[in-house]
Each structure stands twice: as C-alpha cells, then as structure tokens.
N, C-alpha and C positions, 0 to 999 in steps of 0.2 A: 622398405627403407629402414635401416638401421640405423643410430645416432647415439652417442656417448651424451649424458644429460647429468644434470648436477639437481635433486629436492632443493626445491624451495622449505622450508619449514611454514606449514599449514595446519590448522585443527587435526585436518584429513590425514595429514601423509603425518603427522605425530601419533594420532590415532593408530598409524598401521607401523607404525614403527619404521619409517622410512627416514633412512640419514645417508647421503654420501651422493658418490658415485656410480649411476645404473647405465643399461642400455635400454632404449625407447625403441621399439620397433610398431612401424604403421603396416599393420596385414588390410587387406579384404576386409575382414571380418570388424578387425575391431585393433586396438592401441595395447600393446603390450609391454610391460615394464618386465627386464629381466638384469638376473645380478651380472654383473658384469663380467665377471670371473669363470663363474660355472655355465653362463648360459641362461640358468634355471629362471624357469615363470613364475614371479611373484605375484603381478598381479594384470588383469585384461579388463579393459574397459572397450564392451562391444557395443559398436556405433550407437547401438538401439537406446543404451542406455544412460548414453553422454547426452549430457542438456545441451550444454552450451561448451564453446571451445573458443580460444581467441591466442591471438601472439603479440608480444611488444618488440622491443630491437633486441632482447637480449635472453625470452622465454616463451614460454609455450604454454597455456593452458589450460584444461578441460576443469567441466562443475559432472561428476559422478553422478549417477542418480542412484536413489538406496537400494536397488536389486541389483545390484554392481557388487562384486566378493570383497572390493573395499570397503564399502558403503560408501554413503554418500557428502557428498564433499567438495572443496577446492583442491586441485592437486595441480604445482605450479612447477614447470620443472626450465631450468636455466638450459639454455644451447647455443650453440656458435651458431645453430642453421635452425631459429625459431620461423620463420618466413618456408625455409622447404618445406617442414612437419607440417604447417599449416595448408599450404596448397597440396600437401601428398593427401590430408585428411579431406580435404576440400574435394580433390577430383573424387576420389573414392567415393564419399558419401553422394557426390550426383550422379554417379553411377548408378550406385543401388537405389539412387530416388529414380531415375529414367524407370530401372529395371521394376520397381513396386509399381509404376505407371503402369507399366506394357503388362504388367500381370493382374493390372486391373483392382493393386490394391487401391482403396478410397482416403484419401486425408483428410482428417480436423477443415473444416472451413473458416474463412477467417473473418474478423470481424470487420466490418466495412467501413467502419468509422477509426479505425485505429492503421496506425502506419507501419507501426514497429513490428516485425516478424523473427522469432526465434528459429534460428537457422538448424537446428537440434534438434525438434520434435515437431515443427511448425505450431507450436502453441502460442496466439497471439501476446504482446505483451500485456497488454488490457485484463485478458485472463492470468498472468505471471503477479501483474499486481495485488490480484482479488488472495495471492498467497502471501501478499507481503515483498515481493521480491521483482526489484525493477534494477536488471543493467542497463547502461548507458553506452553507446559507441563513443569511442575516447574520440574528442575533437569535433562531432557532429552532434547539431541537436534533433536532426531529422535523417531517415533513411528510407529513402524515393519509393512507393506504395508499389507494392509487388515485386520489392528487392528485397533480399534478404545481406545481411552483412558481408557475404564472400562476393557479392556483387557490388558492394561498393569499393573506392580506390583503398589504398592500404589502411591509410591510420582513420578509416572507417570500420575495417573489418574488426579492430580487436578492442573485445570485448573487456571491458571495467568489470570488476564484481565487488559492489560497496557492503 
C-alpha cells in the first residue's frame, strides 16, 4: 500500500529534518517513508522496531524505537486514508505474530494483574510504566484482558501519546 502523507512536525521528524510532502509505503517487512518525487527511501521503520502505532480521523501514527535509522521518536504523519494504514499495518503484523507462533518463537509473558497490552512488542503496560511512559486508548479507560488495541472498536484502537 502506497499513500501520499503530509509530517506532522514532531521532536522526531524535526530531528530528521522532515517537512513537506512524502509517500508512506506499508511493505511485509516494515513502514517506508519515501520522497515523493524521486521515489528515494528516506527512511523504514521495520515492525520489530515500532512500539506502538495508532490513527485518529485525520493521521496516522507510530512511536520508533532507538535502533530505528531515525531514532527514536513520535513520527505523525496526516492522510486522507489514516483508518487503511492502520489496518494494512494491523493485518501485516498478525501475520508475522501467527508466523513467529508456528516457528515456535516464545513472547514476553504478561502480567496477570494488569489489563492493558501493548500491541507493538507485547510489553505489558505495568512494565511501560516502571519507564515513565503510560499511553492511554482515546475514549476507553479499560481494554478487555487479552485484547490488544486492534481488537477493540475504532476510537479504542488509537493510541494517545502524552
């Protein structure tokens, strides 16, 4: 999926010297930011290393993690089609959760007393806390224990970052 996207201006995307007009492309692999004109790959953020990702009515956005050739960051990008990015990214990544299952890789366990699941690395939020760092699902103050945010209805799914 390819999508014409407009920078929000962020720490992150000031940091990388991002302004204007790009193309957002959702591979397999991972989320591609390229210039619009030439094509050219600025910059890829592959699944592994996106925390978190969420969309509003009018953007799309992922939180980098620092082994990302960005670094690490908020990077918010405006679209007509913030709702497809997010379910293109959505199917993708439970894809390669099925496929890590079936190959027998092992996940993070989750805490049994906490509700909230980060949809991104599965790291509980209870654990996100102990770093200082608590998002909130816009509109919900609870998310149903052993759902993650793409499992709840829409203005469950996207993700606040305070």
């Amino acid at each position: 999926m390819r999508t014409r996207i407009t920078i929000f201006p962020t720490d992150a995307s000031n940091r990388c010297k991002l302004v204007g007009d790009y193309t957002l492309q959702v591979c397999s692999e991972g989320i591609h930011l390229l210039n619009c004109t030439t094509e050219q790959l600025l910059y890829d953020w592959p699944y592994k290393m996106i925390r978190r990702y969420g969309r509003s009515k009018n953007d799309f956005t992922i939180e980098a993690g620092s082994r990302c050739a960005s670094g690490e960051g908020t990077f918010t990008f405006k679209s007509s089609v913030p709702e497809e990015i997010f379910q293109q990214v959505d199917r993708i990544r439970a894809h390669l959760s099925q496929l890590s299952n079936i190959e027998g890789v092992k996940k993070p366990s989750q805490s049994m007393g906490n509700e909230y699941v980060d949809v991104g690395t599965c790291i509980t939020y209870a654990e996100l806390a102990d770093f200082g760092v608590q998002p909130r699902a816009m509109g919900a103050s609870r998310v149903q224990p052993g759902q993650s945010y793409a499992d709840q209805p829409t203005e469950y799914s996207t993700i606040v970052f305070e």
